[in-house]
Structure formats: C-alpha cells, structure tokens
N, C-alpha and C positions, 0 to 999 in steps of 0.2 A: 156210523149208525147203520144200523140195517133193517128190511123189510122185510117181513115172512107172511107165513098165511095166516088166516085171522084169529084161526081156535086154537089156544094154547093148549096141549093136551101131556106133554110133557114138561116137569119142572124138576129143577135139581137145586137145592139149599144149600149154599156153604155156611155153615155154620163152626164157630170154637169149643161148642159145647153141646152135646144132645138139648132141644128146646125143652125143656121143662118147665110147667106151669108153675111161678114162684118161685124155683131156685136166686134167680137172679132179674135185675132188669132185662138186661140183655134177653136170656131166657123166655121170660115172661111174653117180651115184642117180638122175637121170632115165632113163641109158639101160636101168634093167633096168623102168621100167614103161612106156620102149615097147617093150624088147619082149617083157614080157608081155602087153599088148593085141595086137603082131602074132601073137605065138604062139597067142592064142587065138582068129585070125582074126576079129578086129575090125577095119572101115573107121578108117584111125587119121588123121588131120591134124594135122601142127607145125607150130606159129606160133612162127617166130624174132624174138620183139621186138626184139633188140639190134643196136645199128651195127657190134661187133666180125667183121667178117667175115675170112676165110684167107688173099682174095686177090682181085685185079683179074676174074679170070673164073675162074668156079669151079663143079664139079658136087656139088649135097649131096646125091647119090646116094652117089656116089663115097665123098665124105667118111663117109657113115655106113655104109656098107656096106649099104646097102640102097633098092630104090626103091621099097618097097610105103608107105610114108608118103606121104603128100597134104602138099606144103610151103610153107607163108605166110611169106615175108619182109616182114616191113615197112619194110627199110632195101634191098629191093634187088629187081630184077625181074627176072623169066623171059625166056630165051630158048630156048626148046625144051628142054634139060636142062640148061643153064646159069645162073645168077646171076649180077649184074652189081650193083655197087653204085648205089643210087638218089637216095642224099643225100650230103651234102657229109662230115659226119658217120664216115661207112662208105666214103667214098672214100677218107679221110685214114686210117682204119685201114686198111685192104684195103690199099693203098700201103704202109705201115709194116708189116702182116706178110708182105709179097713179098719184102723185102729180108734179105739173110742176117744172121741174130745177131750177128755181131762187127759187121757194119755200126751194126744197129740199137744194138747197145752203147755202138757210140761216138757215136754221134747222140743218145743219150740223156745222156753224159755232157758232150758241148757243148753240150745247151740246158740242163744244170744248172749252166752257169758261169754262162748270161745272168742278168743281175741284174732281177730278176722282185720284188717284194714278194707279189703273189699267187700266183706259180709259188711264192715258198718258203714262205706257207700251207697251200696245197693239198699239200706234200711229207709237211707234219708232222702231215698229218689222214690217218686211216686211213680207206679208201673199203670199206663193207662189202658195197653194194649200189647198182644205181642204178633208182631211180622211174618208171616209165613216165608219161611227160608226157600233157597234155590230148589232143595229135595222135593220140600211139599205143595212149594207153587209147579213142578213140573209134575206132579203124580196129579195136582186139583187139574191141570190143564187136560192130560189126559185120560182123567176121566171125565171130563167135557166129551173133546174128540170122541169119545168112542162111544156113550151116550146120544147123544145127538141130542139135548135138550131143545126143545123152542124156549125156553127161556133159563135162565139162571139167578136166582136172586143171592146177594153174596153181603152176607155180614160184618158190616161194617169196612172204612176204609184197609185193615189191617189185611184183612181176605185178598186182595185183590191184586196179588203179586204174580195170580197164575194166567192173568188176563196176556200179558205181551209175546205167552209160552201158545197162543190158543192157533192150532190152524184151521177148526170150523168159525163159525159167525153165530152162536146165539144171540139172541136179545140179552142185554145184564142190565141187570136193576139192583141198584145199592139200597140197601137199609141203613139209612149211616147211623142211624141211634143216637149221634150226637152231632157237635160241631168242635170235631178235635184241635184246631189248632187256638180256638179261646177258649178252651179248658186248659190247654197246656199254657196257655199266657194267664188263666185263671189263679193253675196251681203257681206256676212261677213267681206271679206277684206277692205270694205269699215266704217266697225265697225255699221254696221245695224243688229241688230238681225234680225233671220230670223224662220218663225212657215208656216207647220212642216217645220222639220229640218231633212234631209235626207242625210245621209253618203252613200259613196260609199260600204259600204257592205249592205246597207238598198237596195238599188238601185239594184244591184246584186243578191240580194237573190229574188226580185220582176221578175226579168229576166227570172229563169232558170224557173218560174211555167208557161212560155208561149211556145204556139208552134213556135208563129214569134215575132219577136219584128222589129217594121215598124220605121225607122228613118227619118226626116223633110230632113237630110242633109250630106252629105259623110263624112264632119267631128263630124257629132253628132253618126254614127253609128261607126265610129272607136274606137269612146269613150266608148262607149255602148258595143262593140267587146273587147274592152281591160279588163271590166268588168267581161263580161259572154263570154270567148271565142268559149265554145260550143254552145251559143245560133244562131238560123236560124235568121239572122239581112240585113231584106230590107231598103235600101233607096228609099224612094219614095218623092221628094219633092213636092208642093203645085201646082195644076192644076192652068192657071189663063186661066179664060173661055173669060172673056172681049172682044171684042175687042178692040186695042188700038188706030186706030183710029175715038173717036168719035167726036159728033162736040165740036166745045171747042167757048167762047165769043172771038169777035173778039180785045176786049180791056177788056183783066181780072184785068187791072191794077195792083198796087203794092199788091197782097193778096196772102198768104204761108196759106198752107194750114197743119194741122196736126191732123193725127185722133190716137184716143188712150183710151182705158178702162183703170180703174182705178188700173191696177197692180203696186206693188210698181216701178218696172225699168222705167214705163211712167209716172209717177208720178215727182219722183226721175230726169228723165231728164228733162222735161217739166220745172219743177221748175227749174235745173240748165240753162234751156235755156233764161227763162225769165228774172231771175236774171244778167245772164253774159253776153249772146248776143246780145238778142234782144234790150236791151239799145245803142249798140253801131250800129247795125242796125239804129234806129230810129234817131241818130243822123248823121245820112248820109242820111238817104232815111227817112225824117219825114209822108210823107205819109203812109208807110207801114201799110197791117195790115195782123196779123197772124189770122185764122179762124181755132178753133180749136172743133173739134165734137168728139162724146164717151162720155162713162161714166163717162171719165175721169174729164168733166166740170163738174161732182156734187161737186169736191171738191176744184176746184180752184176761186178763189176772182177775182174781175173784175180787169183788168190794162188797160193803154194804149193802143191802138192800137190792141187788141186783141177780135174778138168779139167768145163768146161761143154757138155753138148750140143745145149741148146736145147732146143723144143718136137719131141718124137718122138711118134712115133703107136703105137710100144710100147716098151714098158723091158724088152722080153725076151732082146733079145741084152746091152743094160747089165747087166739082171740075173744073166743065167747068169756075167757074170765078178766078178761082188761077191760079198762075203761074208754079208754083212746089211746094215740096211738102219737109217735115223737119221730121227725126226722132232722136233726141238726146241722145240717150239711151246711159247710162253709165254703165253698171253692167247687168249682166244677161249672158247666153248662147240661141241657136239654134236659127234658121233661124225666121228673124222676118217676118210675113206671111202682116205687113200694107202694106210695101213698094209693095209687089204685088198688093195688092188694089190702091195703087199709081200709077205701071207703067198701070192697066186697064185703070185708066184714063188720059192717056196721060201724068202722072207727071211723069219729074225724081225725084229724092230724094238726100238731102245733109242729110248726117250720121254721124254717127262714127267707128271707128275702128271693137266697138263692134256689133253695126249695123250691118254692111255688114257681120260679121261671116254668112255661112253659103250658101254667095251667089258667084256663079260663079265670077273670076276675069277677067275681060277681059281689054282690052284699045285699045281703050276711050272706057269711060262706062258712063249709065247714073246714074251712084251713085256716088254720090263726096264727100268726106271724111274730114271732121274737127277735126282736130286732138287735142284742145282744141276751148277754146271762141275764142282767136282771127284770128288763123283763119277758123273757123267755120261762125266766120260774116263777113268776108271776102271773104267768098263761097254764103252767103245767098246777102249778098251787091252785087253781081259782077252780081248774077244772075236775079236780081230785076233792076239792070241798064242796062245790055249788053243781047241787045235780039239775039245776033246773038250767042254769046258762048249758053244762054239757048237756043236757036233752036239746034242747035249743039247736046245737050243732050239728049233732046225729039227727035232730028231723029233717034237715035240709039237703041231708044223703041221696036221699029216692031223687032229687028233682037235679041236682047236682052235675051225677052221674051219667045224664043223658047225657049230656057231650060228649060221652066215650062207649058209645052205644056200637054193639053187633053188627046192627042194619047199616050202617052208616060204614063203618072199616069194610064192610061188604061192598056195597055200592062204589067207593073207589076204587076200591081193588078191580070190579067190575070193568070201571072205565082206565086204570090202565093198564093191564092189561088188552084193550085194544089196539091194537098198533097203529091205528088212522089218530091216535087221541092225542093232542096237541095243547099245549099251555100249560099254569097252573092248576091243581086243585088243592080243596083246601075242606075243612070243615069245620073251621073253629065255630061260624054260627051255626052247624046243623043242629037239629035237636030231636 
C-alpha cells in the first residue's frame, strides 16, 4: 500500500474498451468515473487495452464525445486525431465492425456451419473476460512508469496483469464491476464452461495488490469483503445522469424494448426469452413486437415479431416508442447497469431474480420479477394490455432513481480519493 500527497491531479484509466455512454455495462460504469475526474479538472489519460476497435480509421474523440482525455491504444496508433489499427488482432475486428449487421449476421452464421471441433468448444464456453497477455501487461506497466500517475483506476480484475511489471508506486484502485469467481460458479452450475475461469483465491490474491477496491453494489462488496478482509472496499453504485422525464410517443404501441452486448448471460437469456416467452406473449398480444439493439443482434437469427437494430449510440428514439423494457438474465452476478439505461428512459423493467441482484428493494417498484417463463409472460402480457398497472410502474421512476444519483457517486469518489480515508463506504441508503 502506499502514501502520496493529498490532491490527486493525475489519473490514468485502464480500460478494454473506449468508455462509451450505453454501449455496454462495463462502458456505461467506467464512463461516469471519467467523467468525474474530468469534471473535477483532473489531467485524465485512457489506456484502451483491447483489439476490439469501431473501425478501420476512427477518431476516439469523436467516439467519446470528448478530447480532454490523453489516449493510449495499445492495439492501434495515432495519426493526428485518428486511430488506425496496429496488430493483426484489431485489424480483423476494426474490419468486422465496419460492415453492416445483417452482413456481419450472416457471416457469422456461415462460419457456424464450418465444421471446426474447436470453433464448436469455444461456442459452448462462456467468455467472461479476456487477460492482458505478457506484451500488453509490460506496455500498460510502462506506461505507468513513465506517466507518473498519482492514481490508476484499472477495469476490472482482468487489467491487472501489468501491476507485478510496475517499478513506480501509484495508488490503484480496482473497479471490479462484478464478483468473478460466482459468476463463473454461476455460469458453471448451469453445466456452461466458462474462459478465464477465475477461483475465489484467483480473485483474492488480485485484491490485496490494490489500494481500494470500488464495488457496483453493497452485496458485491460484502462478497469482495469476505474475500480480502483487509482490503479498503467502496460501494459506489452506477450514476444515472438522465433525466427521467423525457418526451416519450404518444402511442408507442405494443413494442418491448431490450438492449444488450453480446456477453454470454445476455445472450444465454435473450435466447431463453425467445424461446419460452415470447411465444406465449404473441399468442395473446399477436401484435407485439420486442425491439432489440447491442451487439448482441450480430448473433441472433431473425423471428417473429422481433425487429434488430444493432449497435446504436442511444436507445432514445427506440425508447420513446416502447412501452417498457425486458431483462431476462439467467446466470451471472453484480448489478446489471442496462436497467439504469432503462429507467433514464422512462422504462420500467420486467427481470428476474438474478436481475434485480444488486438493486435496492423497495415496494411497489418499478422492476417486476418473473420467476420463470410462465410468469415472466404474464408480467410482459399484463403490461402490454393494462395501461394503468404500467403507468403505475413508470410513476415510481422519478422517486426510484435517486439511489443512483450524481451527487452521491460524487461524494464518494470525493472521500476516496483521499488517502487519509479509511473503512467502508457505501450508499445503498443515500438518497
């Protein structure tokens, strides 16, 4: 552990992915602590470890809506305000996300014909995260070193490869975003292999090399707490900036809306919604139709009643014409950050058990819970015919949402950031 001086005025982000507002959870949780360090006029620098790049040339100005961030790619290099991909790796995505979704759909479902023995392992194992190799954990180390950050906040356990490569001393503070080794016993239970594969002493030992470890949600840091009991473990849950009330159609008719990347848990429900629900949905409400946007659409086949839009850069015009909003996740841990991008836009959300982990309980709430298919379409039916119960839901938004309030993700950040700040924090009661 180490001591510096009190005013943080440097910060460096590791990050897998440029933070984008909504792309993803992940996404979504990094980008409110950059920009709480911009807000607080901090020199901030992002380090993009991952190959996943947008496209063949690209500005991550642009993409983020901002150029005051200092930007380290380490799969692709500058050209004045442009990006270029640099390895073969990030060439081969950058190429695959240029091309339009029904392309990419159906190129994905011809190389699922090739008969592959380890193309059809790799199908049936859930990819929870990927590892920074020896290459990119010695390039994330030195560019520490040569940086000299007073602090380093590093996304999630998978980042944290270039920490035993380091020979200055920052402060590091983990975002873990989850609790990976019962997610991986999560998906397991379900007989899915899971890559990597992360035990609770894997977990544990990644712990104790940080100064704080930041938790999504007061039952992911008790988890986290029971792990590394010595470790400095904040709950900080997910800011939602939104307003929630904005305008919405006046006749969004019968449309569910679902947004979701292509992680296996969204994957994995999506399919089991299709499959089990949504059939019995559409035989009661044959109009229905589910509008589903994310990455998630490169890998799903068209059905009924469901139209795809791919990866957007907001679900606010999606949103204004849905009625609510569906997350069916079966298997996973920590706080799913969509449903925030849901209540911003006016939608409640029908879930599940595992869903809701994570999020305040209150009653009446506007999250309602299907405790399998039947009545899961039972919650989606009720809500697509009885506008007064879904009014009912959506008015409890405004009062809801304070527990994920600006002021508050501020205020902690505040306090650790000071280096004197000692114990937990936490903010499930604030409001």
């Amino acid at each position: 552990m180490n001591n510096h001086k009190a005013s943080a005025k440097k910060i460096l982000l590791v990050v897998e992915e440029l933070p984008c507002q909504g792309h993803n959870g992940y996404s979504t949780y990094n980008r409110a602590f950059l920009d709480y360090f911009l807000a607080a006029g901090m020199q901030v620098h992002l380090c993009i470890t991952g190959p996943r790049l947008p496209g063949l040339v690209f500005k991550p100005a642009h993409q983020l809506g901002s150029n005051q961030p200092v930007f380290h790619y380490l799969h692709a290099f500058a050209l004045g305000g442009l990006r270029i991909p640099s390895t073969r790796a990030a060439m081969v995505r950058a190429v695959h996300a240029s091309l339009p979704t029904a392309l990419r759909t159906w190129l994905q479902s011809m190389v699922s014909l090739w008969p592959s023995r380890k193309r059809q392992a790799a199908a049936k194992a859930a990819v929870i995260g990927r590892r920074l190799d020896l290459a990119e954990s010695l390039s994330v180390a030195s560019l520490v070193d040569s940086l000299a950050p007073d602090w380093v906040f590093v996304d999630t356990l998978f980042r944290a490869g270039f920490i035993p490569f380091l020979r200055s001393s920052p402060m590091l503070a983990l975002i873990a975003h989850d609790v990976f080794h019962q997610r991986c016993q999560s998906i397991a239970a379900q007989d899915t292999p899971v890559r990597p594969w992360v035990s609770a002493q894997d977990e544990a030992a990644v712990l104790s090399q940080f100064d704080r470890v930041i938790a999504i949600s007061d039952e992911d840091a008790a988890l986290l707490r029971s792990l590394a009991p010595a470790a400095a473990i904040s709950t900080l849950m997910s800011p939602l900036d939104v307003v929630v009330t904005g305008a919405r159609s006046e006749s969004p008719g019968m449309r569910v809306l679902y947004l979701g990347s292509r992680a296996h848990h969204n994957v994995q429900g999506l399919q089991w919604f299709l499959e089990h629900v949504w059939p019995q949905v559409l035989t009661i409400v044959p109009d229905a139709v589910l509008d589903v946007a994310g990455s998630i659409c490169d890998g799903l086949q068209a059905r009924p009643n469901v139209v795809l839009h791919g990866r957007v850069d907001s679900i606010a015009a999606i949103a204004r014409n849905t009625r609510f909003a569906i997350n069916p996740v079966l298997a996973g841990s920590g706080l799913k950050i969509k449903m925030l991008d849901y209540f911003a836009h006016s939608l409640p959300c029908i879930t599940t058990e595992v869903g809701a982990t994570g999020f305040p309980r209150v009653s009446p709430s506007a999250i309602r819970i299907g405790s399998d298919a039947e009545t899961y379409a039972t919650a989606v039916i009720e809500w697509l015919q009885n506008d007064e119960v879904l009014q009912g839901a959506r008015a409890l938004l405004p009062d809801y949402v304070t527990y994920f309030s600006r002021a508050n993700f501020d205020c902690q950040m505040a306090s650790l950031l000071r280096h004197d700040a000692t114990g937990s924090l936490s903010i499930q009661n604030a409001k």
